[in-house]
C-alpha positions in Angstrom: 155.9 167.9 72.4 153.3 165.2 71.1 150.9 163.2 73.1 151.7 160.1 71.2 149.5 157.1 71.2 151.8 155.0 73.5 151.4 157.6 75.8 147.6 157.2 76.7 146.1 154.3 79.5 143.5 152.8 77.3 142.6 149.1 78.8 140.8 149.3 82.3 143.2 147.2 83.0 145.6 149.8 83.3 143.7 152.4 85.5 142.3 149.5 87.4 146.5 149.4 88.2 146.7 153.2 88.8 143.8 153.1 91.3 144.9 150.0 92.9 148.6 150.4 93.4 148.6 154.1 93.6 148.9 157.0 95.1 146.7 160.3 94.9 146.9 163.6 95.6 144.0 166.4 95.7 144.6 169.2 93.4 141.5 171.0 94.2 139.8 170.6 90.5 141.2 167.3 90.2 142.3 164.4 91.4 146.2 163.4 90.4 146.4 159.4 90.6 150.0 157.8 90.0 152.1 154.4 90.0 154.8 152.7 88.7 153.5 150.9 85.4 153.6 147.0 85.3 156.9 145.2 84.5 156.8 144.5 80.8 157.0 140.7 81.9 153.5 140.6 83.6 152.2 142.9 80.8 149.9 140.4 78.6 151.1 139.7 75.6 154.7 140.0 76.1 156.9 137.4 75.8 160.6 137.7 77.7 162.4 135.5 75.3 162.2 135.9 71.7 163.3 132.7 70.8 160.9 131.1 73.0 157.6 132.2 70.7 156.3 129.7 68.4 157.0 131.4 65.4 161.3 131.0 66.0 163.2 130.0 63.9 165.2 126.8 65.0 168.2 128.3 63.9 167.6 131.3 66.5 166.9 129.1 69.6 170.7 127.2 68.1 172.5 130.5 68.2 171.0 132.1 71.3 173.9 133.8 73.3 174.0 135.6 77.0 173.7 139.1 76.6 172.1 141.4 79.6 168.7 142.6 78.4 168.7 146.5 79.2 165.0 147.8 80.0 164.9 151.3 79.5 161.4 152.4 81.2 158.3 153.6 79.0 157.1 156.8 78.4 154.7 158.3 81.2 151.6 157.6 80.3 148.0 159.4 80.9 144.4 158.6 81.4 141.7 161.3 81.9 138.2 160.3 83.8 135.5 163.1 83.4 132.2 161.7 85.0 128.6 163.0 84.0 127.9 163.5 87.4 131.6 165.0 88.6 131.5 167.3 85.6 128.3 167.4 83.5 127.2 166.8 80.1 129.0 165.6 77.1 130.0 169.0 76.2 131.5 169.9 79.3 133.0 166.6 79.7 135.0 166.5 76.5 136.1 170.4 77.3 137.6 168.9 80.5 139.4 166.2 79.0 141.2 167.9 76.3 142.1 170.6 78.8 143.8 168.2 81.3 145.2 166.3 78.0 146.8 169.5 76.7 148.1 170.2 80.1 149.8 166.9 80.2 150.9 167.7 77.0 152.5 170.6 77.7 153.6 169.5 81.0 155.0 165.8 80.3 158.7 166.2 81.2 157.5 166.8 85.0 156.2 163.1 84.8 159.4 160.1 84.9 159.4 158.2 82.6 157.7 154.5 83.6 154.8 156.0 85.5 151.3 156.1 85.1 149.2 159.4 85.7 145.2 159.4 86.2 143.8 162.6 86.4 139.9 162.9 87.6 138.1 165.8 86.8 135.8 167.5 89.3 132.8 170.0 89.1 134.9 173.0 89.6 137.7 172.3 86.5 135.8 173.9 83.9 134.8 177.0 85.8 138.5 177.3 86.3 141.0 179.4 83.7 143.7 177.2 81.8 146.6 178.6 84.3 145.5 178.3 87.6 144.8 174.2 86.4 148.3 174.1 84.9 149.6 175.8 87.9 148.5 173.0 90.2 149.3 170.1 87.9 152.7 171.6 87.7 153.3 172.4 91.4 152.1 168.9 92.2 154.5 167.1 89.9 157.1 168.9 91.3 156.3 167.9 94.8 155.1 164.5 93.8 158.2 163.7 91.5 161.3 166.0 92.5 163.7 164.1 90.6 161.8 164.8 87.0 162.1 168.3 87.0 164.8 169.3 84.4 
């Protein structure tokens, strides 16, 4: 599966949210952050009524019918935070992010759809092999998110 672009937290904003509103749990090499992401309504930029922007047509706001809007949730989306002084120096850093990105990768299905994942990297990720990392991110979706696994 691809880690598509709508799948990554990119505004502070949105792991301002995750660290706010959410929940953690210690996965020894690093920290698994999660939350529900924002309604689309308080999401800035949205509007909840088409034919209430101000680039309608007239004719639209004339013809507008009742229908029930059905929100289906976004995909779950990821951020990675890899710290100079958690992990080291750039080199190291960027190794620890595209491990815990491929791992995601790899791993997404565990994660239900219209959640928001945060994982922190700490000193020991690196030093660790590939499985025993993807071992604990899976074991803890599966405890944190029951319902997901498929």
């Amino acid at each position: 599966m691809r880690f598509r672009a709508e799948q990554h937290l990119r505004r502070p904003l949105d792991f301002q949210h995750v660290r706010t509103h959410g929940r953690r749990h210690d996965c020894g090499a690093f920290m698994l952050w999660y939350a529900r992401q924002p309604p689309p309504a308080l999401v800035a930029g949205n509007v909840s009524d088409p034919s209430s922007a101000p680039d309608a047509a007239p004719a639209a706001a004339s013809q507008k019918t009742e229908s029930a809007f059905v929100i289906t949730p976004r995909p779950a989306r990821l951020g990675v935070v890899a710290s100079r002084s958690a992990i080291g120096n750039a080199v190291q850093r960027a190794r620890a992010k595209r491990r815990l990105r491929e791992i995601f990768r790899h791993h997404q299905h565990c994660v239900p759809a219209g959640y928001d994942v945060l994982l922190v990297g700490r000193n020991s990720l690196n030093r660790l092999e590939y499985r025993v990392i993807e071992q604990r991110f899976v074991d803890a979706c599966r405890k944190l998110f029951p319902s997901a696994q498929a």
